[in-house]
PDB file of the backbone (N, CA, C, O) and the ligand in Angstrom, with CONECT records:
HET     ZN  A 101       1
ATOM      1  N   UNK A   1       0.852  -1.212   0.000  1.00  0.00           N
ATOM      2  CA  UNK A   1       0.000   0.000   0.000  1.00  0.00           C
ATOM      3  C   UNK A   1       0.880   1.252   0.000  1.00  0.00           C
ATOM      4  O   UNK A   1       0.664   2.324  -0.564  1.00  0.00           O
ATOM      5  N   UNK A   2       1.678   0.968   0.580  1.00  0.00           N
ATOM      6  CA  UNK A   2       2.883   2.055   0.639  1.00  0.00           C
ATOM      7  C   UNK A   2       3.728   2.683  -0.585  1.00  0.00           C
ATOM      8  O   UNK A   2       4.123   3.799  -0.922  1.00  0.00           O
ATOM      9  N   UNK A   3       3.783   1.471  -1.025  1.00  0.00           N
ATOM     10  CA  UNK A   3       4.891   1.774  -2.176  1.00  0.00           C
ATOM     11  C   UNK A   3       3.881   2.218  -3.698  1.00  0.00           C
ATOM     12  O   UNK A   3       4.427   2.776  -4.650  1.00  0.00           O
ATOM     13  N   UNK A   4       2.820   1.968  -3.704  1.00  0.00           N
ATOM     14  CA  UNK A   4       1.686   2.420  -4.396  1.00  0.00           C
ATOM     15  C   UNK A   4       0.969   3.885  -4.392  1.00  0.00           C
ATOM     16  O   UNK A   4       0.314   4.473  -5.253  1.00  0.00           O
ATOM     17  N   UNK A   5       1.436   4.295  -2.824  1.00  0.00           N
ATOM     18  CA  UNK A   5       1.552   6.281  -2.697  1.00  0.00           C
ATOM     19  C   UNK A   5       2.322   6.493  -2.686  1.00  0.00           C
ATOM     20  O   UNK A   5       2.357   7.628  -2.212  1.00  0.00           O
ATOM     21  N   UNK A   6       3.642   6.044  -3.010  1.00  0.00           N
ATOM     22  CA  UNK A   6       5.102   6.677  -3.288  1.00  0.00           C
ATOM     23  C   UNK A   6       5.176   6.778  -4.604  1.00  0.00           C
ATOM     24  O   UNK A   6       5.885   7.647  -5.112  1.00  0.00           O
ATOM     25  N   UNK A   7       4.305   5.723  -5.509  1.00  0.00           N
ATOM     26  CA  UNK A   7       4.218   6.046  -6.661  1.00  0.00           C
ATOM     27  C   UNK A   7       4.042   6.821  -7.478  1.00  0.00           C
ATOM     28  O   UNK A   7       4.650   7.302  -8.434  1.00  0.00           O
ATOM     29  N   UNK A   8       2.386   6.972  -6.626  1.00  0.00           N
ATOM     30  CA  UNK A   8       1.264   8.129  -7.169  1.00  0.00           C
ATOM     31  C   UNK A   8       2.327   9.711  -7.407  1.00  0.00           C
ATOM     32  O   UNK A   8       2.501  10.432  -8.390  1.00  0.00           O
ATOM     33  N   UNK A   9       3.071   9.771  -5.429  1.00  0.00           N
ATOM     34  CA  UNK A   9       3.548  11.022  -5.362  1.00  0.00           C
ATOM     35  C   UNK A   9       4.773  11.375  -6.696  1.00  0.00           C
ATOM     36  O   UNK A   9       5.063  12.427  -7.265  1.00  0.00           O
ATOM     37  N   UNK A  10       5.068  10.554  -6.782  1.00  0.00           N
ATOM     38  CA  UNK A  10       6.752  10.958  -7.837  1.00  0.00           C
ATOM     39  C   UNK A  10       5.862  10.842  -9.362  1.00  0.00           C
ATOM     40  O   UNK A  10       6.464  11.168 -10.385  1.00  0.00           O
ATOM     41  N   UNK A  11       4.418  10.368  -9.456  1.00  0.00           N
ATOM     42  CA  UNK A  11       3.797  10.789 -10.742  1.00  0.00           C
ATOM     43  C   UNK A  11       3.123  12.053 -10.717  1.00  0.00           C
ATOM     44  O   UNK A  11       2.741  12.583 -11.760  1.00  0.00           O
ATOM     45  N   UNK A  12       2.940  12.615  -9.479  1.00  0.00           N
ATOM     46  CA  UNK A  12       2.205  14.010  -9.449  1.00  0.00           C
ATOM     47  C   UNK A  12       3.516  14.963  -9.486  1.00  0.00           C
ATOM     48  O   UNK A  12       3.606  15.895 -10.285  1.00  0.00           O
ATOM     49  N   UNK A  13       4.602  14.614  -8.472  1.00  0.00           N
ATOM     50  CA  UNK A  13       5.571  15.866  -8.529  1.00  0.00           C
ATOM     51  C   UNK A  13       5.996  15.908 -10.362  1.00  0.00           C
ATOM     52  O   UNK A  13       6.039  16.940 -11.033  1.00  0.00           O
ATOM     53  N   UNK A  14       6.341  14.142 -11.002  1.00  0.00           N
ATOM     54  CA  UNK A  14       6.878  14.349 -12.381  1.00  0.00           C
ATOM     55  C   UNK A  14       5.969  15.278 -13.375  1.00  0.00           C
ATOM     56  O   UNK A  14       6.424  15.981 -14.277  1.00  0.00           O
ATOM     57  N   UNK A  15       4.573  15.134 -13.019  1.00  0.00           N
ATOM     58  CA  UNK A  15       3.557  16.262 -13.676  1.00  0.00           C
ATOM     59  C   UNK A  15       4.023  17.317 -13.453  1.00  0.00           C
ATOM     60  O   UNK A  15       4.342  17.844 -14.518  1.00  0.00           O
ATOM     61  N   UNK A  16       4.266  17.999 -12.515  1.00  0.00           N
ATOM     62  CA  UNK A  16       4.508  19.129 -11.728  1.00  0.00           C
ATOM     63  C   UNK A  16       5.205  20.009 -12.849  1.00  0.00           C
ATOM     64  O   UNK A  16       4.880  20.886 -13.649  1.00  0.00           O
ATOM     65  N   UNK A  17       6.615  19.132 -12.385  1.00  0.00           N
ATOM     66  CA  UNK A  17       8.032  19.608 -13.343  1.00  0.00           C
ATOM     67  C   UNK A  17       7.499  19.744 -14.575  1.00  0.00           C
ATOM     68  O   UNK A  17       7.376  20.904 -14.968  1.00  0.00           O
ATOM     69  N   UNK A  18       7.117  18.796 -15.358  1.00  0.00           N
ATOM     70  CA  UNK A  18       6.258  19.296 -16.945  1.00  0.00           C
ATOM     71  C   UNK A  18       5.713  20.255 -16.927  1.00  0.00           C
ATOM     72  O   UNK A  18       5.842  20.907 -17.963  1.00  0.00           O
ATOM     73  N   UNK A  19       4.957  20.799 -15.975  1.00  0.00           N
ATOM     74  CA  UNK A  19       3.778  21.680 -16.210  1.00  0.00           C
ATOM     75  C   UNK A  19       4.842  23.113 -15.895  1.00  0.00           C
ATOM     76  O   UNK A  19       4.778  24.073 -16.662  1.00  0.00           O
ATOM     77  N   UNK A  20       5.385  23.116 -15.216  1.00  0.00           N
ATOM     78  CA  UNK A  20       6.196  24.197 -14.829  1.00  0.00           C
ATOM     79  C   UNK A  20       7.340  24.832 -16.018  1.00  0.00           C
ATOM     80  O   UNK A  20       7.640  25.923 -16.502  1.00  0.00           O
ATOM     81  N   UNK A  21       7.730  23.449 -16.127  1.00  0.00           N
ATOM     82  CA  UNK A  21       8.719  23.475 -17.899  1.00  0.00           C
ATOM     83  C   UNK A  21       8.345  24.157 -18.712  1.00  0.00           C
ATOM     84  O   UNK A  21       8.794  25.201 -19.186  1.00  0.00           O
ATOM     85  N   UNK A  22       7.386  23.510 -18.931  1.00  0.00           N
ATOM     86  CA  UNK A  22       6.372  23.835 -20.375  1.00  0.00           C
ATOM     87  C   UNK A  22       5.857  25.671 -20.555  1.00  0.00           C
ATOM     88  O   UNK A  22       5.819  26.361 -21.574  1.00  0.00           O
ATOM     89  N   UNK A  23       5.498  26.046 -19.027  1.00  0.00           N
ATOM     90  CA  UNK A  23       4.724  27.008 -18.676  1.00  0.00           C
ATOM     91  C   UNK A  23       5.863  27.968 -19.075  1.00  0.00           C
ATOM     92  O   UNK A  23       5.703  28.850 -19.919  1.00  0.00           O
ATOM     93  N   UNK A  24       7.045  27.745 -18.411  1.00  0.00           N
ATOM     94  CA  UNK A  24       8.273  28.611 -18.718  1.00  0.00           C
ATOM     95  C   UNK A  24       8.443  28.917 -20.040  1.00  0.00           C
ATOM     96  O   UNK A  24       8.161  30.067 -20.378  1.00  0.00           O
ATOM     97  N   UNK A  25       8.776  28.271 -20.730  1.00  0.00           N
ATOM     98  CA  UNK A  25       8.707  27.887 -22.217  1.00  0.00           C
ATOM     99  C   UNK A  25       8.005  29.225 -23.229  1.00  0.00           C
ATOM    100  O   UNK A  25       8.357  30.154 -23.957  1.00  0.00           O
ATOM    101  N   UNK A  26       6.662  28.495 -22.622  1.00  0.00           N
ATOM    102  CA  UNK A  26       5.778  29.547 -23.116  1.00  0.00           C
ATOM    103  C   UNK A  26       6.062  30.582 -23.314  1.00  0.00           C
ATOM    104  O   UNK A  26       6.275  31.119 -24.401  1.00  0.00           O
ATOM    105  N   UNK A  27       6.119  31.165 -21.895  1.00  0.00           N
ATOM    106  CA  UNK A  27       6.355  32.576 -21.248  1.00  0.00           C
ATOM    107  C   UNK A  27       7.158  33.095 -22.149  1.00  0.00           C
ATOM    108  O   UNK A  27       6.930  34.113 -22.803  1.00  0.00           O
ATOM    109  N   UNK A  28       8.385  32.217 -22.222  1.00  0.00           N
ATOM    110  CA  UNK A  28       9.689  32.925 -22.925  1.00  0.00           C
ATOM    111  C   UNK A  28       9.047  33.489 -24.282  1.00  0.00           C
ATOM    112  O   UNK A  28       8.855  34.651 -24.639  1.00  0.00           O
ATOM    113  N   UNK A  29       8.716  31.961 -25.073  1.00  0.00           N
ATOM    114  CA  UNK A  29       8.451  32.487 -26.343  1.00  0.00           C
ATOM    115  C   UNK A  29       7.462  33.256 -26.637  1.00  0.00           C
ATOM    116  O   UNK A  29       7.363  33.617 -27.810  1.00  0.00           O
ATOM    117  N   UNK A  30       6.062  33.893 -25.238  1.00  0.00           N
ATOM    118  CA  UNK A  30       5.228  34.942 -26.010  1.00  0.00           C
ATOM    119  C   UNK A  30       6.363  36.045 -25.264  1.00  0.00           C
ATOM    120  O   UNK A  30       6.211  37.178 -25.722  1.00  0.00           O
ATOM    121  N   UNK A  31       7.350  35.964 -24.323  1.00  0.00           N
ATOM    122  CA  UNK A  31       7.943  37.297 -25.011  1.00  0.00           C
ATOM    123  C   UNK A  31       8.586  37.693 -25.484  1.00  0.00           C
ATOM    124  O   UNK A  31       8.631  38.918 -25.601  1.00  0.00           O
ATOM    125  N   UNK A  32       9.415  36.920 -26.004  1.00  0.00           N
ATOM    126  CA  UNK A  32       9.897  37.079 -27.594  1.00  0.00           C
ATOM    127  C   UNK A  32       9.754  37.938 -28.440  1.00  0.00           C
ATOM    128  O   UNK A  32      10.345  38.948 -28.822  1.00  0.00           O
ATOM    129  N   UNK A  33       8.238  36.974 -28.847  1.00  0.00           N
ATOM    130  CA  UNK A  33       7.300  37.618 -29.618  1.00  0.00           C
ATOM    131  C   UNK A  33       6.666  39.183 -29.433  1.00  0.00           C
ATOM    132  O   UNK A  33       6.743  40.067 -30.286  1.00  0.00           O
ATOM    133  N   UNK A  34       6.129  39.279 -28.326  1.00  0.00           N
ATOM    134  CA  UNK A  34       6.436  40.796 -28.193  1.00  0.00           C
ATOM    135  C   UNK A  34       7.140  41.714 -27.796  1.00  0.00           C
ATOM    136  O   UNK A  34       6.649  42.795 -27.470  1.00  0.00           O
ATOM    137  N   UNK A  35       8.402  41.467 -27.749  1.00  0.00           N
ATOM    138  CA  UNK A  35       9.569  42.304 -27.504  1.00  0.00           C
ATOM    139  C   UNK A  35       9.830  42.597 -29.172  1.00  0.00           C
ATOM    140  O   UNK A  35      10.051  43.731 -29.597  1.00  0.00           O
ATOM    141  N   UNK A  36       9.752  41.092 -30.252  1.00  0.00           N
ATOM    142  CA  UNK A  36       9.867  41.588 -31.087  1.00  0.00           C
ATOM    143  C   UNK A  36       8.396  42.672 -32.043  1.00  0.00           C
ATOM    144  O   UNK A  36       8.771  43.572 -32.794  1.00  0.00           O
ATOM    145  N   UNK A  37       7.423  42.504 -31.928  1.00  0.00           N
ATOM    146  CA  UNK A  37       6.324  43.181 -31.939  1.00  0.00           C
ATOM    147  C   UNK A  37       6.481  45.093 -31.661  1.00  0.00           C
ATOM    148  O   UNK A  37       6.128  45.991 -32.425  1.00  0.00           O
ATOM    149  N   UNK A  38       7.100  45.191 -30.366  1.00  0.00           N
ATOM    150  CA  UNK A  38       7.129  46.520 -30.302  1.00  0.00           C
ATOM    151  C   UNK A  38       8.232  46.682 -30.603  1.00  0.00           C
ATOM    152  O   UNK A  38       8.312  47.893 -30.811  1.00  0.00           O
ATOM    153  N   UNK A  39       9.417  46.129 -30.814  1.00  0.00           N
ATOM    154  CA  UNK A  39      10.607  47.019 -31.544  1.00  0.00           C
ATOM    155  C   UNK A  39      10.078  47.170 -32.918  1.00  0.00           C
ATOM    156  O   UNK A  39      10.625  47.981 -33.666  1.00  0.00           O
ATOM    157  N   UNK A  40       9.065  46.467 -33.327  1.00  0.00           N
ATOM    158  CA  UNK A  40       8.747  46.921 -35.311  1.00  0.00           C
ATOM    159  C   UNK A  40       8.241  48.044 -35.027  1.00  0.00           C
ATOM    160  O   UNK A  40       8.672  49.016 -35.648  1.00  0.00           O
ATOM    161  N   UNK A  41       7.121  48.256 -33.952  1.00  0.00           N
ATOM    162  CA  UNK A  41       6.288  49.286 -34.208  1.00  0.00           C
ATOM    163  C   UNK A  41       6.481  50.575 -33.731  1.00  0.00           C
ATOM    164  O   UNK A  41       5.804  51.566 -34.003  1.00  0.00           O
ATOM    165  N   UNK A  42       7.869  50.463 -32.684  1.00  0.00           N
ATOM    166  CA  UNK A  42       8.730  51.711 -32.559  1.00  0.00           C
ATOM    167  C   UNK A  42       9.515  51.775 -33.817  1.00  0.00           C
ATOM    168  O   UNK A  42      10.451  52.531 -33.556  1.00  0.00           O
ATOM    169  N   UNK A  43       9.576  51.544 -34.523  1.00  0.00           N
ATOM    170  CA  UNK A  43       9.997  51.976 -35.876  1.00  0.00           C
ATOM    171  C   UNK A  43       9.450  53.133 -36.457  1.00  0.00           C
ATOM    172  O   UNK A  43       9.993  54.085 -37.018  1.00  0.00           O
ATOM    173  N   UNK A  44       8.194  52.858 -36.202  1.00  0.00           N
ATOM    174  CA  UNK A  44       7.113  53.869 -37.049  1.00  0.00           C
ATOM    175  C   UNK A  44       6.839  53.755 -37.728  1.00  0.00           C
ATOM    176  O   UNK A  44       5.886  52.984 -37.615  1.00  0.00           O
ATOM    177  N   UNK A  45       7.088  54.192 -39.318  1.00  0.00           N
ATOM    178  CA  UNK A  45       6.909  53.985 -41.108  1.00  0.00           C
ATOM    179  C   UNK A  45       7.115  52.203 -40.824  1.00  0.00           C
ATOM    180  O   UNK A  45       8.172  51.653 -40.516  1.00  0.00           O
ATOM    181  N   UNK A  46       5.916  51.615 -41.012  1.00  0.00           N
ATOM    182  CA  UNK A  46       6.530  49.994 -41.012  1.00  0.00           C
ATOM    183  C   UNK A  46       6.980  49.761 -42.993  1.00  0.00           C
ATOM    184  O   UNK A  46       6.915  50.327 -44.085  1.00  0.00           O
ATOM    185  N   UNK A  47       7.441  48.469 -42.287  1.00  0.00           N
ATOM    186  CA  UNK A  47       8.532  48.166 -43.677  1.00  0.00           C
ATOM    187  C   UNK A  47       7.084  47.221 -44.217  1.00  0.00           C
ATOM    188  O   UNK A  47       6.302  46.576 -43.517  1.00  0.00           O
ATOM    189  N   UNK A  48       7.089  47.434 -45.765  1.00  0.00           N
ATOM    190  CA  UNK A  48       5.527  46.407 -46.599  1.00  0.00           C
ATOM    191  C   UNK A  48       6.809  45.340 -47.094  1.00  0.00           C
ATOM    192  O   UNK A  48       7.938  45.530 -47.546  1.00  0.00           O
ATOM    193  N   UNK A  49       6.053  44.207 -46.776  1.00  0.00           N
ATOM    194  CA  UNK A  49       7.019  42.955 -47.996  1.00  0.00           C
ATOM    195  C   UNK A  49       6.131  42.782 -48.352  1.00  0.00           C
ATOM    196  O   UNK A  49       5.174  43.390 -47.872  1.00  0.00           O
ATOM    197  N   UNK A  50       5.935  41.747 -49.517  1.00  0.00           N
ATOM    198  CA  UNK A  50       5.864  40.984 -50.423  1.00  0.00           C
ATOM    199  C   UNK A  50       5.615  39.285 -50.452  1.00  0.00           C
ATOM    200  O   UNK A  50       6.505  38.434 -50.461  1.00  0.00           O
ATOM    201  N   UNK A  51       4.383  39.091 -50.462  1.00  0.00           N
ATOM    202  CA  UNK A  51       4.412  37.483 -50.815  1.00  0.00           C
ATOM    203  C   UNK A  51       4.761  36.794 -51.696  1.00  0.00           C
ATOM    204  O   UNK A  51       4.259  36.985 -52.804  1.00  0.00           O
ATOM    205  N   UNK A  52       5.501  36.007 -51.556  1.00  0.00           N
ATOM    206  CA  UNK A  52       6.613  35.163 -52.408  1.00  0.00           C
ATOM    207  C   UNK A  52       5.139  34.278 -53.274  1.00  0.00           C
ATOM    208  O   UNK A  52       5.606  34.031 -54.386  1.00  0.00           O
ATOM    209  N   UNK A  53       4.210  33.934 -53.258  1.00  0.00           N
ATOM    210  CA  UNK A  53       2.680  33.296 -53.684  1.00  0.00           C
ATOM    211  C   UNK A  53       2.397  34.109 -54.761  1.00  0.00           C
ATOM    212  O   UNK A  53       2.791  34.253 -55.919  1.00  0.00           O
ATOM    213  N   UNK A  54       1.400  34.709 -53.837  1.00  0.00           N
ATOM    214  CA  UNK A  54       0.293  35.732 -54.475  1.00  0.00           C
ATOM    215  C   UNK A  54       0.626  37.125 -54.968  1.00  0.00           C
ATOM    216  O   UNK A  54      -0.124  37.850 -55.623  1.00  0.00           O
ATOM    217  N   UNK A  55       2.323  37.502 -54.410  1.00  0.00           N
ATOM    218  CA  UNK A  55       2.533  38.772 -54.784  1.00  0.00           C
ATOM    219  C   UNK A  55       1.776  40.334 -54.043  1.00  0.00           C
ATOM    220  O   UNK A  55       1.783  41.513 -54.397  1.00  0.00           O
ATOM    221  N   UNK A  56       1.132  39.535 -52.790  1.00  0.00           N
ATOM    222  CA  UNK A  56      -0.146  41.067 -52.023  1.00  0.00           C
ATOM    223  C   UNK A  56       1.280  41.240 -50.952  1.00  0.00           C
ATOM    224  O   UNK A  56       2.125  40.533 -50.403  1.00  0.00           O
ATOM    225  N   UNK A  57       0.858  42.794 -51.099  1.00  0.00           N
ATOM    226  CA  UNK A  57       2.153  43.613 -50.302  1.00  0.00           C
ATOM    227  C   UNK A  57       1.031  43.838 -48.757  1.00  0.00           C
ATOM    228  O   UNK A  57      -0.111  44.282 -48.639  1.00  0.00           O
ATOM    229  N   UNK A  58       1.963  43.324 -47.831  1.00  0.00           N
ATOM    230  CA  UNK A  58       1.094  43.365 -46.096  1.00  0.00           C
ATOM    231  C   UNK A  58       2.408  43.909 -45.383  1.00  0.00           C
ATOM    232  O   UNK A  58       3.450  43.868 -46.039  1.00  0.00           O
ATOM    233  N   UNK A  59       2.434  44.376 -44.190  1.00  0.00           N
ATOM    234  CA  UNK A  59       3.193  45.260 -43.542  1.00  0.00           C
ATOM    235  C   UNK A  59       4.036  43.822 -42.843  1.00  0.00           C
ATOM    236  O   UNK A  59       3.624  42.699 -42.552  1.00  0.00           O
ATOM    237  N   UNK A  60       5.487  44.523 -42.740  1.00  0.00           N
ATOM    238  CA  UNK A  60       5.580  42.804 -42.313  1.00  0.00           C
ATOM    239  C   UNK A  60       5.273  42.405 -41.031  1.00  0.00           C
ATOM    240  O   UNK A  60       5.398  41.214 -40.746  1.00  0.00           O
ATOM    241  N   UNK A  61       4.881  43.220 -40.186  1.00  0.00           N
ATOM    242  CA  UNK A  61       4.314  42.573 -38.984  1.00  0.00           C
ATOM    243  C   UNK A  61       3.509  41.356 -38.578  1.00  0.00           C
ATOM    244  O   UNK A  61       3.648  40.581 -37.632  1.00  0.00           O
ATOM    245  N   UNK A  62       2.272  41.435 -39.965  1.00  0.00           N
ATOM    246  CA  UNK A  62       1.597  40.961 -40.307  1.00  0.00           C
ATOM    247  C   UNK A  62       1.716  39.870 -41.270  1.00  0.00           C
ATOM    248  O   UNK A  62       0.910  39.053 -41.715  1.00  0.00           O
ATOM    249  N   UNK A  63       3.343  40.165 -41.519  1.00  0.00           N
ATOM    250  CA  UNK A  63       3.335  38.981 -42.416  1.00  0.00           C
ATOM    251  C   UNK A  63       4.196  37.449 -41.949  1.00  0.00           C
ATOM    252  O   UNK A  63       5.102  37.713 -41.159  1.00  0.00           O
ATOM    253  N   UNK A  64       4.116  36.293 -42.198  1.00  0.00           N
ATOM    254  CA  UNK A  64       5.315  35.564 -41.868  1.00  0.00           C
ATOM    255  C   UNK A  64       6.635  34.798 -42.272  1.00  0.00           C
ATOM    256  O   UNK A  64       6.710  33.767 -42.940  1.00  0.00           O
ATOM    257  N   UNK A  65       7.524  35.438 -41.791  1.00  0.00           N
ATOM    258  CA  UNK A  65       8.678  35.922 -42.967  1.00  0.00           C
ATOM    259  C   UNK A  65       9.735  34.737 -42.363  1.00  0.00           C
ATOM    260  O   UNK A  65       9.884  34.537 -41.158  1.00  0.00           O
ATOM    261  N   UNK A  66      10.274  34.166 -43.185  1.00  0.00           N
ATOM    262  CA  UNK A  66      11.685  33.073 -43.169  1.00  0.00           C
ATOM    263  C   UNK A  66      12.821  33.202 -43.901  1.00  0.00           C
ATOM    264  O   UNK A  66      13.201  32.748 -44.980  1.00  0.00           O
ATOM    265  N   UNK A  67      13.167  33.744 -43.279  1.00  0.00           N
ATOM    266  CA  UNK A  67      14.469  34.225 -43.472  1.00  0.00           C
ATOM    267  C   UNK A  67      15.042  35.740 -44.270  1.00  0.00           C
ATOM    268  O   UNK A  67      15.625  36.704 -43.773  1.00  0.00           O
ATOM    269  N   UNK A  68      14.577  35.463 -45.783  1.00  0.00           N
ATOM    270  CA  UNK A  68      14.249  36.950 -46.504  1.00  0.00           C
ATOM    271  C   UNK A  68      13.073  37.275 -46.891  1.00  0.00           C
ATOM    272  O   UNK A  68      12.702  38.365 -47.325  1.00  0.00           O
ATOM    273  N   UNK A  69      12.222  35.920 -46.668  1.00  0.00           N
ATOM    274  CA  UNK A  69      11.193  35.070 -47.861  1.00  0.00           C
ATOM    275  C   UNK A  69       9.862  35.555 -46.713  1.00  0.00           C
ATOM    276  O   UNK A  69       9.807  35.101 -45.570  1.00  0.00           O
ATOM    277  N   UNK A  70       8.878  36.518 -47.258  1.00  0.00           N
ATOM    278  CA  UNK A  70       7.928  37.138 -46.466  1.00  0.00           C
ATOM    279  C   UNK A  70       6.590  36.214 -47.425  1.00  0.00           C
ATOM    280  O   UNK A  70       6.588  35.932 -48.623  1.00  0.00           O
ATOM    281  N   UNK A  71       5.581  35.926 -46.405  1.00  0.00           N
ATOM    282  CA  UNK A  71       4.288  35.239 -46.808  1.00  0.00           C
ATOM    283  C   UNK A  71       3.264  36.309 -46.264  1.00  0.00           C
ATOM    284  O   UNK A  71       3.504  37.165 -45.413  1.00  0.00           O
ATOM    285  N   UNK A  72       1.913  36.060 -47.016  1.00  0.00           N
ATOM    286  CA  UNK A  72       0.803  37.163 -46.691  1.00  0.00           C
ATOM    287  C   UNK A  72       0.073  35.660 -45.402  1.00  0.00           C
ATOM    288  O   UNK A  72      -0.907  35.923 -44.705  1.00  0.00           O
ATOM    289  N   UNK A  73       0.580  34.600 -45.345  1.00  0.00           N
ATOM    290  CA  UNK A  73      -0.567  33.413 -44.994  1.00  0.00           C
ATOM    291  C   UNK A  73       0.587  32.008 -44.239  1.00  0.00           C
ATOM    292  O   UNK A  73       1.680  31.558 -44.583  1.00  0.00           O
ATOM    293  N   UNK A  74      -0.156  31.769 -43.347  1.00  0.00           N
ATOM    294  CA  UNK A  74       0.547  29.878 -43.375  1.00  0.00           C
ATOM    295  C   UNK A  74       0.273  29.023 -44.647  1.00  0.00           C
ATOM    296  O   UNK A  74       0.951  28.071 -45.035  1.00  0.00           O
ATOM    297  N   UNK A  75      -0.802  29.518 -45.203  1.00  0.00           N
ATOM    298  CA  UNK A  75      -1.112  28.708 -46.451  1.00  0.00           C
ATOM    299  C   UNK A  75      -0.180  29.098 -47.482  1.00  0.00           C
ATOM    300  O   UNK A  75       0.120  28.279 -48.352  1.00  0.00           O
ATOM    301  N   UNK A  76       0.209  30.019 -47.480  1.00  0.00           N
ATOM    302  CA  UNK A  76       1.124  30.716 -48.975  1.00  0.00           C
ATOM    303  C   UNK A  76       2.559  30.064 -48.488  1.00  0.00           C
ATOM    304  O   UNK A  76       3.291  29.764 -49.431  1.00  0.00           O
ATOM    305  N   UNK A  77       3.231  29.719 -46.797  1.00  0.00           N
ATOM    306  CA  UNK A  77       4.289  29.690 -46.296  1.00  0.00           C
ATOM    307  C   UNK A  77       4.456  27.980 -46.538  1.00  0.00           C
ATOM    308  O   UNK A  77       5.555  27.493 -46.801  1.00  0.00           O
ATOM    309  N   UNK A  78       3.260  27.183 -46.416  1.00  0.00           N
ATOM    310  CA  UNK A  78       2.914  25.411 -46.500  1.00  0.00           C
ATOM    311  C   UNK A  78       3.729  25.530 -48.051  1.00  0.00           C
ATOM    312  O   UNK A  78       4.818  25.089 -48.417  1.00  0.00           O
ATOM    313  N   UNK A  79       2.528  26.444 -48.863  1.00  0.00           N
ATOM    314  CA  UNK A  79       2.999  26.033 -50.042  1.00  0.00           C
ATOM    315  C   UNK A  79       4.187  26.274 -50.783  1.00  0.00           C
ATOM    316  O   UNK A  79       4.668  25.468 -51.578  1.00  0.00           O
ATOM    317  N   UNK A  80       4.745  27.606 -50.463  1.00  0.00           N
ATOM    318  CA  UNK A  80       6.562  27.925 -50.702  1.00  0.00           C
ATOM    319  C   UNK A  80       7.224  26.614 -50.224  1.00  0.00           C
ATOM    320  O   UNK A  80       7.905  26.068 -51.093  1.00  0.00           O
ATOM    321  N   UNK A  81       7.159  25.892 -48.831  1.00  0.00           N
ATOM    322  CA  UNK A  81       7.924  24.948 -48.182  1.00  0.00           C
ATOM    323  C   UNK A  81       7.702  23.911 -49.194  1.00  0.00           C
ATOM    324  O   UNK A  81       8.673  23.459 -49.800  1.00  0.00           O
ATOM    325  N   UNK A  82       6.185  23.374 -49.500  1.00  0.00           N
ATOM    326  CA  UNK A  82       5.828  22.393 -50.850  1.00  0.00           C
ATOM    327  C   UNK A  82       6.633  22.332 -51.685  1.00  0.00           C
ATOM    328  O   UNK A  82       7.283  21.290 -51.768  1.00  0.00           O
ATOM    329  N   UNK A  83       6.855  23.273 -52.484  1.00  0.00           N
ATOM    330  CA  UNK A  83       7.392  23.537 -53.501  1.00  0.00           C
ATOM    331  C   UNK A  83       9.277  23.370 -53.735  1.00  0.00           C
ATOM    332  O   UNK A  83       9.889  23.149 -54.780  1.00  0.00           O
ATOM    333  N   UNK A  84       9.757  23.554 -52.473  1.00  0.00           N
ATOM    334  CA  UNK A  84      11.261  23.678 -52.455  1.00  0.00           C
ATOM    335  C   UNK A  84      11.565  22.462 -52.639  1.00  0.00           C
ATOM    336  O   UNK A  84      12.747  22.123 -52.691  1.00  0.00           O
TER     337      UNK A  84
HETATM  338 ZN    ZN A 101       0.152  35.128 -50.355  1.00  0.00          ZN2+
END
């Protein structure tokens, strides 16, 4: 009976650690994301790219860009990756 709540416990603390990991994680990468967010928009005049697809010019904030290679869409970005 014993060794069956020693179990349980080292499966709740091992949850624990995941959940805490993971949570960190997160954190980091939404702020990242908006650290990089407001350094574009302290810019001011934003920069327009170009979809490598469809050719529609979107501000690039808005757009999602790999490396030089700016998309208006995940769908336009699936299909550039398709294609290579
Ligand atoms: Zn596009």
């Amino acid at each position: 009976m014993r060794s069956i709540f020693l179990f349980l416990i080292v499966i709740v603390v091992f949850l624990l650690v995941m959940a805490v990991i993971r949570g960190r994680q997160q954190k980091k990468f939404e702020q990242q994301l908006a650290q990089k967010k407001t350094q574009k928009n302290a810019q001011g005049n934003e920069k327009m790219v170009c979809c490598e697809i469809c050719q529609t010019y979107l501000p690039e904030s808005q757009a999602l860009c790999v490396e030089d290679k700016c998309f208006c869409s995940k769908k336009h970005l699936q299909q550039f990756v398709d294609n290579e």
